[in-house]
N, C-alpha and C positions, 0 to 999 in steps of 0.2 A: 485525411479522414475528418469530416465537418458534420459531426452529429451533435444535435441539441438535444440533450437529457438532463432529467431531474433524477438525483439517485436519492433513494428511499432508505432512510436510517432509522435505526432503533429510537422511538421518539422519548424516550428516558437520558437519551442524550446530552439532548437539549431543553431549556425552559420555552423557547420561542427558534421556531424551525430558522435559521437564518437565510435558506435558501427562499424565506419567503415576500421578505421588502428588502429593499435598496440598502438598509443601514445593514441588513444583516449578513447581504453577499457583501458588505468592502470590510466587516470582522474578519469572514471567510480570508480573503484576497487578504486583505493587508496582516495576517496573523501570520500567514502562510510565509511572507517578505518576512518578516520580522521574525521568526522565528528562526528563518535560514542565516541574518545579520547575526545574530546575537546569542543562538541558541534557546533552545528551551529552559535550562537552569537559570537562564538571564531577562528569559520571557514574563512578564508580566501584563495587565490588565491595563494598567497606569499607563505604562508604559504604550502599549497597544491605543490605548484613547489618546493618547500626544501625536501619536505618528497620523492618527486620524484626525485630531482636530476635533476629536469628540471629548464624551465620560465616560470614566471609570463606569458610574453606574448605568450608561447605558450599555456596554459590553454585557453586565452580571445580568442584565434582561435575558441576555439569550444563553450565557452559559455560567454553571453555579461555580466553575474556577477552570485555572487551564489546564490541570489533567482532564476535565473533562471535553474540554476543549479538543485537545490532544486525539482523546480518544473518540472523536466527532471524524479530525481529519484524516484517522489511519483509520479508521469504519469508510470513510467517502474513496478513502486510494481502495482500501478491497473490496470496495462492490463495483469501482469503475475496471479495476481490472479483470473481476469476473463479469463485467460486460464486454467488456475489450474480447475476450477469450471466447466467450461466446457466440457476438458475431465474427470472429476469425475464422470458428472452425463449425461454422453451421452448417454447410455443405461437405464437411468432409467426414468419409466413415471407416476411411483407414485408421484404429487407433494411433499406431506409431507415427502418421502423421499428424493425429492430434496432440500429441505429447509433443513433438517439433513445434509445433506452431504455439502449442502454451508455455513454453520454455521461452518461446523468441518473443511473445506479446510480454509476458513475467520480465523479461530482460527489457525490452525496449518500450513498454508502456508508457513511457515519458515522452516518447519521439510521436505518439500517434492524440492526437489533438481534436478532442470533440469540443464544438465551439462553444464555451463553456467561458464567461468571459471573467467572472471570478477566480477562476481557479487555474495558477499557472502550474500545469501539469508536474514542470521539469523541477521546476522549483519544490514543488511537493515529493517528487521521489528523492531530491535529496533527504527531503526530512526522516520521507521514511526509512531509507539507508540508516541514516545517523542517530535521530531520535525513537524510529518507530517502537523497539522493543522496548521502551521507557512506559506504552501505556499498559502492558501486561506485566511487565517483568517489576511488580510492586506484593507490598502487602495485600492487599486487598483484591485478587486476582480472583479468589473465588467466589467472592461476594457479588462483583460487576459480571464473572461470567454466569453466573444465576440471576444477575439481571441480563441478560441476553445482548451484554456489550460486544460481544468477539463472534454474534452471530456470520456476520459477513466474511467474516476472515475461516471461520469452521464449514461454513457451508462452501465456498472457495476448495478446500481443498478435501471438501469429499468428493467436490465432481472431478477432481486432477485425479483423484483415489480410485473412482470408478473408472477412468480411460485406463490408469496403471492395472488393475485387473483386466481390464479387456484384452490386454497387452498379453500379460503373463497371470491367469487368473488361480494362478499357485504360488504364487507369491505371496507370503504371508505378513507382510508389512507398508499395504500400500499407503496409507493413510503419512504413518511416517517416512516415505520415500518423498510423500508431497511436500506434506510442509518442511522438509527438510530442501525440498527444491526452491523453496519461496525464501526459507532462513539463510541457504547458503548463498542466493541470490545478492541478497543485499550485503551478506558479509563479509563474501567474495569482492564485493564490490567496492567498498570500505573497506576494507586491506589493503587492497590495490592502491587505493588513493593517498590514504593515512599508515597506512602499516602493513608495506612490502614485504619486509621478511615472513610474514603470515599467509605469502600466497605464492604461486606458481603462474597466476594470469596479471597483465598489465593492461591497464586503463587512460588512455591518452583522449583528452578533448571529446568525452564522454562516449568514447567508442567501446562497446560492451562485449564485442564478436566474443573475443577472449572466454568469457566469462560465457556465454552461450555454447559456444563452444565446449567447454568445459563440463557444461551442466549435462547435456546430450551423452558425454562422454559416460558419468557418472551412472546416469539415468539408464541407460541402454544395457551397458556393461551389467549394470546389476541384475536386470531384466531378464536379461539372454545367459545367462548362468544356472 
């Protein structure tokens, strides 16, 4: 899949869009590296302009520190995969096949490659496996979601919330079926890698079936009950 797209983020994000000159797609790209080497707790700015060959202050041009940062590049993984999701399943009006296909784009959106040359997909879904819930799961949770930080990630799984009604529209917990599909996604995921005893699926040379698998299982069974 070879689509060139610009994804549109909450512009309180950012001091200076990065996806908008050359300096600010290789913060993008090289944050993203470096974040996966070293971790986020290890992640700094300094740090980030060395690996660049830049400054510290030209980094703080475009973002006012790295939780915000952070929270730039888990807003860019869930709007491309509510893009991913939606051209997947634009022609399809089976819901139960639409819930297939957004459990397998949710699982394997790292394999599907818009040509996007800053941003290594795969690389980024590790982060967001391992660090993503570091940009919500803070003090200040409700303060950034009234500034409309987690719009992407909310708007994401009202539309999974609307197929899960379309599904079964008596079910009275769609909303948290989704993002329970999205959380257990990545956790399932991270278990398997880092901490097996926590899971029942296995994960070899980023093979997800398992975990796909599993999701469908959960997903349907509850459905159909």
């Amino acid at each position: 899949m070879a689509i060139g797209i610009k994804v549109s983020l909450n512009e309180k994000l950012y001091l200076r869009d990065p996806q908008e000159t050359p300096l600010g797609k290789r913060i993008i790209k090289q944050s993203i590296l470096l974040i996966e080497e070293i971790g986020f707790e290890a992640f700094t700015f300094r740090k980030l302009a060395n690996t660049m060959e830049s400054t510290e202050a030209s980094v703080y041009r475009y973002f006012e520190n790295k939780h915000m940062l952070l929270l730039y590049l888990v807003s860019w993984y869930w709007e491309w995969v509510g893009f991913l999701i939606e051209m997947n399943t634009r022609n399809i009006t089976n819901p139960e096949e639409q819930l297939k296909i957004i459990i397998h784009t949710l699982i394997f959106a790292s394999k599907e490659n818009p040509a996007i040359e800053y941003v290594n997909e795969s690389v980024l879904h590790r982060i967001i496996i391992s660090e993503g819930s570091k940009a919500y799961h803070i003090k200040s949770v409700d303060k950034e979601n009234n500034e409309g930080f987690f719009k992407n990630y909310k708007d994401l799984t009202s539309k999974v919330a609307c197929v899960i009604k379309a599904i079964n529209n008596k079910f009275p917990y769609p909303r948290s079926l989704a993002s329970n599909l999205f959380e257990m996604a990545n956790n399932q995921i991270y278990f398997a890698q880092h901490l097996p005893k926590l899971t029942d699926v296995t994960v070899e040379n980023e093979d997800f079936s398992e975990v796909e698998k599993m999701l469908e299982h959960f997903a349907f069974k509850i459905l159909k009950t």
